[in-house]
N, C-alpha and C positions, 0 to 999 in steps of 0.2 A: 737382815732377813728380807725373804720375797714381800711386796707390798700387795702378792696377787691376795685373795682371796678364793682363788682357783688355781688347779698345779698351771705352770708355766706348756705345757707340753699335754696333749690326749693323742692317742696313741692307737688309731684301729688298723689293725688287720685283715687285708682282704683276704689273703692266700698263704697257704701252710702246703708246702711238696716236696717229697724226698729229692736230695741232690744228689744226682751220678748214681741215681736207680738204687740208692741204697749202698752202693761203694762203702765199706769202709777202710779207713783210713790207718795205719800202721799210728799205734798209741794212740788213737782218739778217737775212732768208732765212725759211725756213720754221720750223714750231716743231711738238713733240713735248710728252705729256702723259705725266708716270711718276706713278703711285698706288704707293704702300708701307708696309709698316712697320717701326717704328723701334721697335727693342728695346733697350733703355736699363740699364747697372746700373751702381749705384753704389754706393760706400761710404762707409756712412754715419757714419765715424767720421773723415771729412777733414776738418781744420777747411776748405774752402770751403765746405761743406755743414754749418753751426752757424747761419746764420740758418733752416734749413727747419722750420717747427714740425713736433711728433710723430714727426720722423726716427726717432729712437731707437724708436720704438715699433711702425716697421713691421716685418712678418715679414721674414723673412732667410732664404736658402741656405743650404747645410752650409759656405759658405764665407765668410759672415758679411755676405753682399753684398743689396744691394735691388734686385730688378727691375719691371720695368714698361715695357708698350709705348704706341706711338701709333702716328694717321694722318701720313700727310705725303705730299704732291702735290706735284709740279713742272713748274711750264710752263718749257721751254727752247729757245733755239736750237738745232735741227740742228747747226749749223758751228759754233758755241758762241760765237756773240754776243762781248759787249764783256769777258766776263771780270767784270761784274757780280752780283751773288745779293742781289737785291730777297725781305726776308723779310717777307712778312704775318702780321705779330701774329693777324690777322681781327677779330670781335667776334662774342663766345660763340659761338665754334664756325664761325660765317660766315664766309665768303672775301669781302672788302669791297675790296681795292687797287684789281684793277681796273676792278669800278665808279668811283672815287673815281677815282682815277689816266687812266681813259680814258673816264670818259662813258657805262661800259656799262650796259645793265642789270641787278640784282643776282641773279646764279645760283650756286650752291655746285659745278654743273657746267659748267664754261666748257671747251667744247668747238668752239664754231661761230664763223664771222667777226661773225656780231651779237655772241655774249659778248665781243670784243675793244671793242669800241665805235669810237672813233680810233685804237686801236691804239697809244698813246704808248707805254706800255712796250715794245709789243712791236717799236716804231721805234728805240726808245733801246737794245735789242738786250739787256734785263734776263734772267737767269732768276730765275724769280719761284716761292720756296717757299712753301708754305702747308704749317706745323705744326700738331699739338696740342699745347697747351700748360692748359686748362681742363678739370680732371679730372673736374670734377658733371655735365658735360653727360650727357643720355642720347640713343640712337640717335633718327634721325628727319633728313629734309630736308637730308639729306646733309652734315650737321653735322662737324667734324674733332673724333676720339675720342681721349681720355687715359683708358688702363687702369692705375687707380693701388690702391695697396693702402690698405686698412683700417688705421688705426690701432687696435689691440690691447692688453690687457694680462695675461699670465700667462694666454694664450690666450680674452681674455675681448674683446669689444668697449669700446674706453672711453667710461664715459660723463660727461653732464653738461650744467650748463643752460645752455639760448640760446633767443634769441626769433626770431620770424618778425613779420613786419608786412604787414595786407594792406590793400589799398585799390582798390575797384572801381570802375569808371564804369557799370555795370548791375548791377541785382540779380544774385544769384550765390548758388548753395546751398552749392557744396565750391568748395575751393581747395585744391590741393597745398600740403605745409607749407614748400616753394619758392616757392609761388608762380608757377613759369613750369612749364608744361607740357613745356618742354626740359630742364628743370633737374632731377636727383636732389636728393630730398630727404631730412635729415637724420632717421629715426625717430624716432619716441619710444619711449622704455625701457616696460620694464612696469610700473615706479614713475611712472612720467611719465606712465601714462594715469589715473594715480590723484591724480594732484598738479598737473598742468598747472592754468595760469589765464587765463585770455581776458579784457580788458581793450578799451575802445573810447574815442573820445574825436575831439574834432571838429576842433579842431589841433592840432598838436604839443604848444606848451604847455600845452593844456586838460588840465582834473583827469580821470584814468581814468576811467570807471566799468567796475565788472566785471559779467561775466554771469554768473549763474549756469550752475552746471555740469550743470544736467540739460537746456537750452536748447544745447546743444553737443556735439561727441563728434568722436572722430577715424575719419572715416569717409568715403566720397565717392558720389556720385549714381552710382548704374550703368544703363545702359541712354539713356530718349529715343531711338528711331531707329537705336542703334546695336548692334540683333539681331537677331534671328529674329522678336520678338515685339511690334515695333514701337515704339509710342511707349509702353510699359508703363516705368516705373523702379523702381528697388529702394536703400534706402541702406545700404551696405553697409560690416562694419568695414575699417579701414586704417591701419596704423601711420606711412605718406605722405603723409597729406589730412585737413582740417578741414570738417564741416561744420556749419552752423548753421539750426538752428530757423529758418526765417520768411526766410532769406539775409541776405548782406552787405549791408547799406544804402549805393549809390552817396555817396562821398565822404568818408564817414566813415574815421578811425584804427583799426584793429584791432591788438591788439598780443598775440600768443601766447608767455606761457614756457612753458616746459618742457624736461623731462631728455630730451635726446635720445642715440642711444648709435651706434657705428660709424662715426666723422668718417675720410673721406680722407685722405690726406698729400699734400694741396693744395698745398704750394710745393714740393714736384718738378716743378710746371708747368716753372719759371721752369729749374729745373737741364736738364729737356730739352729748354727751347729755346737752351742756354748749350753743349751737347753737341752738336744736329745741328747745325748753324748752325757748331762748332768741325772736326767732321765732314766737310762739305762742304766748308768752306773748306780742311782739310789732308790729305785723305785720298785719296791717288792714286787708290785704284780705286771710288770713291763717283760715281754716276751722275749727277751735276749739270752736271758738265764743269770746266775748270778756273777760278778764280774767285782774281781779284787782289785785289777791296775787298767788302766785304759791307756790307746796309743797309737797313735794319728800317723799318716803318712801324705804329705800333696807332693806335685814333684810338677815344677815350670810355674804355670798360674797357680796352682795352690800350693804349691813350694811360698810364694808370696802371702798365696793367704795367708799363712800359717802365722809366716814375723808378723803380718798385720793383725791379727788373732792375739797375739802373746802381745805385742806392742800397746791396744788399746785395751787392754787389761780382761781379755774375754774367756781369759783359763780361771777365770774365779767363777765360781755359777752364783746365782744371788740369794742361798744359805752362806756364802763365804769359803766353798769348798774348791779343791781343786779339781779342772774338771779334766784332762789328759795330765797323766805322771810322766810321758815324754811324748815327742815328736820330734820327724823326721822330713826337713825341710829336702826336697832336693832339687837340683839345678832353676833357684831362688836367684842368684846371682846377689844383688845387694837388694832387690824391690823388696817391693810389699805391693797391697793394690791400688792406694792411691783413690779410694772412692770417693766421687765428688757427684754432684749433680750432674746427669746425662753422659756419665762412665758406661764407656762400652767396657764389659768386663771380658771378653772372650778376646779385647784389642791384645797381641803380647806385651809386655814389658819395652820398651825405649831400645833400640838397635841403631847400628852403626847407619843406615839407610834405612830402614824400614821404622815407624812409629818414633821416630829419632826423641821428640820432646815426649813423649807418653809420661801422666806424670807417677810412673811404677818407684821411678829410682829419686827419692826425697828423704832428707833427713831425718831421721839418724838409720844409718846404714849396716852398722855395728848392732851387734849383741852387747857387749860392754858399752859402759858412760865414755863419750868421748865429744869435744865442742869440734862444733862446724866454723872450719878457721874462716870462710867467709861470711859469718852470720855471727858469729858471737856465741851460737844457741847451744846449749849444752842436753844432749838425751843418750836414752839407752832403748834400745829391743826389750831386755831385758833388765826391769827393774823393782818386782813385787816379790812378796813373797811369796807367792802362789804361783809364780811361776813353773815351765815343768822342766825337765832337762832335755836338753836338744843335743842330738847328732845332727850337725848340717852338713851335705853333702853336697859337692858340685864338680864340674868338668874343665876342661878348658875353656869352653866355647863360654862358662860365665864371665870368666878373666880378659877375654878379647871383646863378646858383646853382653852383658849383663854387668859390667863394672864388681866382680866379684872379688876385687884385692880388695876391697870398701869394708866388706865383711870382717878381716882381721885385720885393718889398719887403721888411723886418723886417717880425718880426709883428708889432710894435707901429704899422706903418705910415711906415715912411719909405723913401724909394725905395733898391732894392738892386742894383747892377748887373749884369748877368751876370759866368760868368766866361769866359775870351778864347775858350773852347771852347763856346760857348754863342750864338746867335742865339734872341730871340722875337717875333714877331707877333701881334698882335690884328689879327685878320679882320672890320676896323670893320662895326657894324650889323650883324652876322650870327648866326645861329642855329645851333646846336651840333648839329642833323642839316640838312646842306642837301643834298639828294637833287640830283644831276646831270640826272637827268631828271624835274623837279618841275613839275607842271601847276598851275594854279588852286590859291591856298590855301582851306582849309578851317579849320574852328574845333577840331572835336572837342567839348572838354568845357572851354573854354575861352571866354574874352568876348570875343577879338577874332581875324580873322583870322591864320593862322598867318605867318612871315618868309618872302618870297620873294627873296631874295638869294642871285646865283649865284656860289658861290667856287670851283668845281672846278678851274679853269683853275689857279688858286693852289697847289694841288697841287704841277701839272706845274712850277711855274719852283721852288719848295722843291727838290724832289728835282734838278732839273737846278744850284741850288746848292750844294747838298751835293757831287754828284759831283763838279762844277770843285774845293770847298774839298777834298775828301779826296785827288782825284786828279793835282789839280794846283797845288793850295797858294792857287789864287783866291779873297780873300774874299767872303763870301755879303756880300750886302744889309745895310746894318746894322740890328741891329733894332729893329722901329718899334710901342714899344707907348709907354700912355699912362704918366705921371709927375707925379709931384706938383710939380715942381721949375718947371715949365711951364705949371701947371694945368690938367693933361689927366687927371688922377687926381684924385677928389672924394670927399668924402664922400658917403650919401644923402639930406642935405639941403641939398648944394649940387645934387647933381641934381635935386631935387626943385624947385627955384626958376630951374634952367635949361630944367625942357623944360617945351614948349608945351603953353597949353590946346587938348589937340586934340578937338576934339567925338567925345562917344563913350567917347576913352577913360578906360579906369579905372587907373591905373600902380598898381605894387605901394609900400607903405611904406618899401620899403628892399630890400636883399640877404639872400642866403639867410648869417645871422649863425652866427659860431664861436664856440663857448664852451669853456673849459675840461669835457672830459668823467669821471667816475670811472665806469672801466671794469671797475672790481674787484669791483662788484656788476652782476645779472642782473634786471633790465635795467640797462643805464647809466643814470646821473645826470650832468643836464650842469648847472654851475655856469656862471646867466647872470648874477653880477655879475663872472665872471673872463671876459671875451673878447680876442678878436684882432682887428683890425682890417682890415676889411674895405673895399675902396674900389671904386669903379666910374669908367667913362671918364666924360669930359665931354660935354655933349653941344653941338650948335650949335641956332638959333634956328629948325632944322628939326623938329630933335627928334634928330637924325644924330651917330652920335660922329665928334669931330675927328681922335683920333688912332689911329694904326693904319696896316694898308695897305687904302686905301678900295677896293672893286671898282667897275667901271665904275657899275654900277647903284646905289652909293653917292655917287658922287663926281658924278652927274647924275641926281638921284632924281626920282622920280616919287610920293613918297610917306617915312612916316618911318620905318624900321625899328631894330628892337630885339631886344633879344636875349629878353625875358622878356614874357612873358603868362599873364595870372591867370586862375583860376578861375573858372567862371560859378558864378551860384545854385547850391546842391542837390549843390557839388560842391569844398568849401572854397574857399567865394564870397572873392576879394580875395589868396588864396594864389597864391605862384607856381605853374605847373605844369608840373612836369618838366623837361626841355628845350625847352621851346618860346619862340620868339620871336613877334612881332606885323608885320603890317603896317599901317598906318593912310595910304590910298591920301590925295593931295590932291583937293582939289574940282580938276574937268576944265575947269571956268571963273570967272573972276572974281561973275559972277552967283551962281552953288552958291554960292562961299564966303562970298556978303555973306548967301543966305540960310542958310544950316547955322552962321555965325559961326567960320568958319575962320582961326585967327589967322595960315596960312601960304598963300604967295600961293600961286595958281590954276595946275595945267600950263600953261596957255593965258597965261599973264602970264609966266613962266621961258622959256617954248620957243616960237618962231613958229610953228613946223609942224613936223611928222612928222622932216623932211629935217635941220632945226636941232636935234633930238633926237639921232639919230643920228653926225651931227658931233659935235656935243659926246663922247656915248659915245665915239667913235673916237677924240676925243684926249686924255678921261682911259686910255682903254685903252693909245694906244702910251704914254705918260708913266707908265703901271707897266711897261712892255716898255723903255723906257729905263732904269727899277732896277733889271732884272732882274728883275722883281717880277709878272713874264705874260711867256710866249712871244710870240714876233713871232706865229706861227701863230694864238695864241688872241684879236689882236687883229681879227682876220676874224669868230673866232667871238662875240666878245663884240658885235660889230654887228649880227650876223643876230641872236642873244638878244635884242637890242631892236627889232626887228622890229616894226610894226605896235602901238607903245608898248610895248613888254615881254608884248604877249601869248604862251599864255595868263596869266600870272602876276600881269600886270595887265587891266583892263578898262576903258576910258574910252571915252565916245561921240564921239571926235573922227574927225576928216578924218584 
């Protein structure tokens, strides 16, 4: 039972206004917009609230209790829809669902029939919350805000040391000690402007070098354009920003310690979305309306939150109820979020080059009990009875930099099952952001075209899965990822001897590798003679992984995609980069490919014409609408997608 004496959660509402002027919606009628806030207190001496780091530390009431508010938005049915409460995780701070969920385009105010896009959700008759739950963020772009307290001590800020890492694609003077311009950043103490050390280095493993400290200072560029007095600047001190002599040099590792002092109490994220979410769902007079099964969606950083949620047991509310009946991890890769004192949460997850030691990816990695063969330690994701059941979904790009085979194997690499509350997919050949409404790829700072693979449709049959499995006991899909057992699970040097020499490209060495980390010094030390093992899918003699649920534009390709793409020159040449995948288009006819030396046959040799494209598309698409694995409705869409060859996304000179 709660130990409150008052509910966990108060609940005002500023603003009540029709969405999309009144639109209604095919089977569910019109929909209404509430903005509020959510006043949160806890006490912090329950044991459900023992995983929250610095609890203890934050200030308290006269009545021993912790407070702290948030945003929270609700799009609902009028006449209250299906009795569903679809919760967007978002990503830092973004409202993401129904972009992803319906095609729209991305607004943090979805207020018009364009913000709806297709309107899936709002056809499946969802009310669809959007909390805060990410307490660094600062105001701006209509961001959702967690007002969290100050971790303290004997009324002092507490301090102590952590590093920042930054890495540009253009010269750059200052940089927030965040790094993102959204993001609050952790100060530095006044011993820390005295002791801080700047450190640089060209990969990850490369030996530091440090810069001298009079080449340096914590300080940020003011002005350029943005005064009275024109393009005049001035560099000015600041306990939130780095600047450097001469700037950041595009590509390079920068690595800053230092004593920073006044860390948030960061994981009451996870407790206030464990609260409204238990709120909503039991609270007779809570303005949602009434709500039978609940059902969460984060995807990247709260793809993490989510196993970190379900991991430190936050799907129980504290009556002992369940508080999401499922959720929908996607492109999570193996993290979670790793909160710890002075956790940039907006940092990504650990990558091949970028935030390499972040500590996102840490044991247990798995949904099922499995022991960490270098530690001895035995855990699970997934190990209460309150658990809810999960579709977890991912792309390539977790398999090459998110350490995503972790997910259904021991760490030492041998396949791990799920457990029976568990479905997962790999989203074959795809790229860990694939924008719904994605034009023409581009490179950026990368050697090869970005992935142009459309999976959003894949969304819409997930969640229409889930609902059948929670509401009606029907099971999902089974799931279809790769295994060693089959040989769709590789090492990086049997990939390396499966995929084709495609002219051009440059493939990376391998995946973004795990090592045993010692976290107990600042900065960490990773021991790379202790790793985990890491695997990636197979691929076929296209360059295409085999297993998975393939999208139409995989399973009748025009081209090879991948989940990962490296680095150009000048910008950690041969390193993976970020998230990104590749495209690498085929030659448009057999002559290109005898001259380019294309080891894979021609469009014009695969497809007779335009018309034989399309066919094909349409009957990989109903054959995932027969797994339930695409709507009937999105195999219409996936035809017009391939339109005049997949333009714009692809480009070839045919008929």
């Amino acid at each position: 039972m709660s130990p409150l004496a008052e509910p966990a959660v108060r609940l005002d509402v500023r603003t009540r206004e029709p969405f999309a002027d009144g639109h209604r919606f095919a089977g569910t009628g019109a929909y209404e917009v509430l903005t509020a806030t959510a006043h949160y207190t806890v006490d912090p001496g329950a044991p459900a609230h023992r995983s929250v780091p610095d609890l203890g530390l934050a200030p308290r009431d006269r009545s021993g209790l912790v407070r702290f508010s948030g945003d929270v938005e609700i799009l609902r049915p009028v006449d209250g829809g299906r009795r569903r409460l679809f919760f967007d995780w978002g990503n830092r701070g973004d409202k993401r669902a129904v972009q992803y969920f319906c095609d729209a385009p991305h607004t943090n105010r979805p207020r018009s029939l364009a913000d709806a896009g297709n309107g899936y959700l709002m056809r499946r008759g969802y009310t669809i919350v959007f909390g805060a739950w990410q307490g660094d963020l600062l105001p701006g772009d209509g961001r959702l805000l967690l007002d969290l307290p100050v971790a303290t001590r004997n009324g002092e800020p507490v301090r102590g040391l952590t590093t920042a890492e930054f890495i540009v694609a253009e010269p750059t003077a200052s940089l927030p000690l965040s790094r993102w311009s959204s993001t609050r950043s952790s100060p530095v103490s006044e011993r820390g402007l005295r002791t801080a050390r700047l450190t640089r280095r060209r990969y990850p493993h490369s030996a530091p070098e440090e810069l001298p400290s009079d080449t340096w200072r914590f300080a940020r560029v003011q002005g350029g354009g943005s005064d009275l007095k024109g393009r005049a600047t001035a560099v000015v001190p600041s306990r939130h920003d780095l600047h450097l002599d001469g700037g950041f040099r595009p590509g390079w590792i920068y690595e800053l310690t230092y004593e920073a002092e006044g860390p948030l109490v960061l994981g009451l994220g996870l407790v206030a979305v464990r609260d409204l979410v238990s709120h909503l769902r039991h609270d007779p007079a809570q303005p949602a309306g009434p709500v039978d099964h609940a059902y969460g969606w984060g995807r990247s950083q709260t793809g993490r939150a989510i196993r970190d949620f379900i991991h430190h047991g936050f799907n129980e509310d504290l009556q002992g109820r369940r508080v999401f009946d499922g959720l929908l991890p996607h492109v999570a890769g193996a993290g979670r979020l790793g909160v710890a004192r002075f956790t940039n949460l907006t940092v990504p997850g650990g990558q091949q080059y970028e935030d390499h030691l972040a500590a996102a990816d840490t044991f247990p990695f798995a949904y099922a009990e499995t022991t960490d063969h270098l530690t001895g330690e035995r855990d699970a994701i997934m190990k209460r009875a309150s658990d809810p059941k999960v579709l977890h979904t991912q792309t390539s790009t977790e398999y090459w930099q998110r350490r995503g085979s972790l997910v259904h194997t021991t760490t030492d690499g041998r396949d791990l099952p799920f457990p029976p509350n568990v479905r997962g997919y790999l989203w074959s050949s795809s790229q860990h952001v694939a924008d719904p409404r994605a034009g023409a790829p581009t490179r950026g700072v990368c050697n090869h075209p970005e992935n142009v693979v459309a999976t959003s449709a894949l969304f819409r049959a997930v969640l229409d899965a889930l609902d059948a499995w929670v509401s009606e006991g029907v099971e999902p899909p089974p799931s279809a990822v790769p295994t060693v057992a089959d040989g769709t699970l590789v090492t990086p040097a049997t990939w390396s001897r499966q995929f084709p020499g495609v002219p051009s490209a440059l493939p990376p060495r391998g995946p973004n590798e795990l090592c045993a980390v010692d976290r107990t010094t600042v900065p960490p030390v990773a021991d790379r003679s202790r790793r985990y093992t890491v695997l990636v899918p197979a691929v076929d003699a296209d360059g295409n992984e085999v297993a998975g649920v393939r999208a139409p534009m995989v399973a009748v390709p025009l081209g090879t995609y991948t989940g990962w793409n490296t680095r150009a020159p000048g910008q950690g040449h041969g390193a993976l980069h970020e998230f990104s995948g590749s495209t690498f288009p085929f030659a448009a006819s057999e002559d290109e490919r005898s001259h380019t030396g294309d080891p894979r046959p021609s469009v014009r040799k695969r497809y007779r014409d335009a018309a034989d494209y399309l066919a094909r598309i349409r009957a990989a698409a109903e054959e995932l609408a027969a797994r339930r694995l695409l709507l009937d409705e999105d195999v219409e869409r996936a035809v017009a997608l391939a339109a005049d060859w997949s333009a714009p996304r692809h480009r070839f000179d045919l008929p």
